[in-house]
C-alpha positions, -999 to +999 in steps of 0.1 A: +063-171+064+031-186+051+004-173+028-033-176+032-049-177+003-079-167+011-069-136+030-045-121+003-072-125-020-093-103+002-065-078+009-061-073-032-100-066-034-099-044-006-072-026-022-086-021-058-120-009-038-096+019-023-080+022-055-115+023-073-125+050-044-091+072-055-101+071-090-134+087-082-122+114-064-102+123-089-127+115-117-123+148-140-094+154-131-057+152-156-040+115-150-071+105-129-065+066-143-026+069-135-040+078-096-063+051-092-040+017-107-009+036-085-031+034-054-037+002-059-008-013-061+006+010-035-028-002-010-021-041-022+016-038-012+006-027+023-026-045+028-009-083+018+017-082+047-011-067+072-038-094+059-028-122+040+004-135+055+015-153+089+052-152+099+073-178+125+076-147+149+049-133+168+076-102+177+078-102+138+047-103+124+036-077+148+064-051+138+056-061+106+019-052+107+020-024+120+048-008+096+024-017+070-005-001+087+016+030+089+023+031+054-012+023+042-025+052+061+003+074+048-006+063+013-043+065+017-032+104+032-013+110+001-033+091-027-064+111-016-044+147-014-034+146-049-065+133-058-088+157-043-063+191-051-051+177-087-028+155-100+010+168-109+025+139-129+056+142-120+053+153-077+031+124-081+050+098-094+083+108-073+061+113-042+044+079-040+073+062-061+095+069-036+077+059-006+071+028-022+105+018-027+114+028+009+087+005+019+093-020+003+128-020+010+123-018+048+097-048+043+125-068+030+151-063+055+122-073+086+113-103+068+148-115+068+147-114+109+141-145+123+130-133+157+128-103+179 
């Protein structure tokens, strides 16, 4: 696995304009702060391995990819729910917590194959 600099620095912008487009939906709203830095973290942990790195495997960096493609559009589908129908602090924080965990988790275990 190798990491292009220039490319994970582009994924980490694109992900705190995402995360700066969260916070404005929810602008108003209660914990509207707490929704836009957890959405971008959550949309720089899935943009990184889709953007900014390059693996040994083709077969792996391709599962790899698309996983995180998955998960950044089921984060962008949940970030933008709670933020457009209000934030509950706690369904919030479990919600997205745990799908981040789960994520990562998985992300781990496929970077550890060597080949496909």
């Amino acid at each position: 696995m190798k990491t292009n600099f220039f490319l994970t620095f582009l994924s980490v912008v694109l992900a705190s304009l995402v995360g700066y487009l969260v916070y404005n939906v929810a602008s108003g709203k209660e914990n509207d702060m707490l929704c836009g830095i957890f959405s971008f973290i959550c949309f720089a942990a899935t943009l990184v391995p889709v953007m900014g790195l390059q693996f040994e495997s083709n077969g792996v960096g391709v599962n790899i990819r698309v996983f995180s493609v998955l998960f950044f559009v089921l984060f962008c589908v949940s970030h933008f729910c709670f933020a457009g129908f209000g934030i509950k602090m706690p369904t919030y924080v479990l919600v997205n917590g745990i799908l981040l965990v789960v994520f990562m988790a998985i992300l781990y275990k496929m970077m550890g194959i060597k080949s496909v």
